[in-house]
C-alpha positions as CSV (number, residue, x, y, z in Angstrom):
1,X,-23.1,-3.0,-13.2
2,X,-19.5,-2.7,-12.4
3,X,-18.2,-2.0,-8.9
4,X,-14.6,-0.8,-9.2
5,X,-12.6,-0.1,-6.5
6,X,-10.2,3.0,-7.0
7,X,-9.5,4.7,-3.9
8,X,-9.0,3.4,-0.4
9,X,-8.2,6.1,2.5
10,X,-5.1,5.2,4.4
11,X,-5.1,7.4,8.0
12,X,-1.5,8.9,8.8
13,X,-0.3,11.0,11.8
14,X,1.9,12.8,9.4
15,X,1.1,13.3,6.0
16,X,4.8,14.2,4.4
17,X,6.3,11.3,6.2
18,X,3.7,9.2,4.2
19,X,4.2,11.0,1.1
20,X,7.8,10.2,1.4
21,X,7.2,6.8,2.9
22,X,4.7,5.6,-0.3
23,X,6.3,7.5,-3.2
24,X,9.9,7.8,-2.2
25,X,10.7,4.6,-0.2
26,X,8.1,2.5,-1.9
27,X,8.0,4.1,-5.5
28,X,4.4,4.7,-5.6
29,X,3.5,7.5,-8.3
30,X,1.9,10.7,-6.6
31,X,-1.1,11.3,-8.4
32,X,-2.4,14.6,-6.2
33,X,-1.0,16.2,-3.6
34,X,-3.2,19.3,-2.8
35,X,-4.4,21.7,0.1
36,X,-8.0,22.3,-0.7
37,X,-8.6,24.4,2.0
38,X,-7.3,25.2,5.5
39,X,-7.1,21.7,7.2
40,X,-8.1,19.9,4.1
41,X,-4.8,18.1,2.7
42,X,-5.4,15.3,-0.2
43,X,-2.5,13.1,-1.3
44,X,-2.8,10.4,-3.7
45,X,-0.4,7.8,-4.7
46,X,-0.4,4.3,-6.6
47,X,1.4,1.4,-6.5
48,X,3.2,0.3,-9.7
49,X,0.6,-1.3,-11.9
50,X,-2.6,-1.0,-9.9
51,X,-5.5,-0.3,-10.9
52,X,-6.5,1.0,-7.0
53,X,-5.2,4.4,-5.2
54,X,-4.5,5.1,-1.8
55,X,-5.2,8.6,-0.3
56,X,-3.8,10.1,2.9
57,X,-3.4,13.6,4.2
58,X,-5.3,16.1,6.5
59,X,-9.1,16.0,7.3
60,X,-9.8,13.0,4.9
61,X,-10.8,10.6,8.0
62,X,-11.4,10.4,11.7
63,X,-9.8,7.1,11.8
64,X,-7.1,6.5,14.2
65,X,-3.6,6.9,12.4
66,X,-2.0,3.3,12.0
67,X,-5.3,1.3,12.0
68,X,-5.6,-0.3,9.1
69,X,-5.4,-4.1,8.6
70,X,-5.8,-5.9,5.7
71,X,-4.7,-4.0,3.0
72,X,-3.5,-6.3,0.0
73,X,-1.3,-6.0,-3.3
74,X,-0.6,-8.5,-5.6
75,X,2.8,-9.1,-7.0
76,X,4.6,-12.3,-9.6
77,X,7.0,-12.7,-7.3
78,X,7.0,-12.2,-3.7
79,X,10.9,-12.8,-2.4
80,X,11.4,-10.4,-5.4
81,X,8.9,-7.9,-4.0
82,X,10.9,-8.7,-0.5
83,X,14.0,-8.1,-1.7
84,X,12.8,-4.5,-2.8
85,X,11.6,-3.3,-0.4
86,X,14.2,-4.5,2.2
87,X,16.6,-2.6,-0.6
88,X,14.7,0.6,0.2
89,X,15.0,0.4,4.0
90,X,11.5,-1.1,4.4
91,X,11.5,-3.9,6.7
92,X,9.4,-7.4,5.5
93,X,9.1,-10.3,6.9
94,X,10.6,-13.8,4.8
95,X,8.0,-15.0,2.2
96,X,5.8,-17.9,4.1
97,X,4.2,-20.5,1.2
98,X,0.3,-21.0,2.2
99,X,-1.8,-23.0,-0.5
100,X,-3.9,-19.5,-1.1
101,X,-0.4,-17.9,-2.6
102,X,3.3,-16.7,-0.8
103,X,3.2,-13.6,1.0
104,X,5.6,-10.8,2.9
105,X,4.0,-7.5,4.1
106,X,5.5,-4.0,5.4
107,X,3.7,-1.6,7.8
108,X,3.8,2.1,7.3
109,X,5.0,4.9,9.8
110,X,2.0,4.9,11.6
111,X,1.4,1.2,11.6
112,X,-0.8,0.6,8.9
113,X,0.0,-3.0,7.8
114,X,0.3,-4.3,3.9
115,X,0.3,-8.0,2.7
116,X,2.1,-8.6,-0.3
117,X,1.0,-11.9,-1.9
118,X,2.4,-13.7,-5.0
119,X,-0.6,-16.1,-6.3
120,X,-0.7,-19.3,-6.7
121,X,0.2,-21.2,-9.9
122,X,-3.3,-22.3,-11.2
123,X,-2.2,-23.1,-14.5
124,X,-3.7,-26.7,-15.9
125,X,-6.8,-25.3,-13.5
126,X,-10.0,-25.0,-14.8
């Protein structure tokens, strides 16, 4: 039985500052962005490569804008992914080096925060 994660709800206080945020800041693709009824907003984007969505928009959650931790993408090279996103006005902190991978983050309008992690080599591992 596979378990696949696709879609995780991100809660914004505004959902075109997100869309432009994600897709135009970050270059996230726009899957959806569609009104399905009065008070019911549903924008989808993903990140370059990923397998996993993030959704955003009116009605989709009665989580507090700019509360979620913890939210993790995986990149080959983590002062590269720094260096774009600090080239598209998105601030991130310097690369620290942990055994468990390098990693830089970026937080969204609202707060939400984003780790960024480059893996570890585990080449010659078995």
């Amino acid at each position: 039985m596979d378990f696949r994660l696709e879609l995780v709800i991100v809660p914004v206080s505004d959902v075109d500052r997100a869309k432009a945020f994600y897709a135009d800041q970050l270059g996230f693709g726009v899957d959806q962005d569609n009104v399905v009824a009065e008070g019911l907003r549903f924008v989808q984007v993903t990140p370059p490569g990923s397998a996993c969505s993030i959704a955003f928009g009116l009605g989709l959650s009665d989580a507090e804008p700019g509360s979620v931790r913890g939210l993790q993408v995986v990149v080959d090279d983590a002062d590269a992914a720094r260096e774009h996103l600090l080239a598209r006005g998105v601030e991130a902190p310097p690369v620290e080096d942990y055994p468990w991978g390098r990693f830089t983050g970026f937080r969204d309008p609202d707060g939400n925060e984003w780790s960024v992690q480059q893996l570890p080599d585990r080449s010659g591992q078995g």
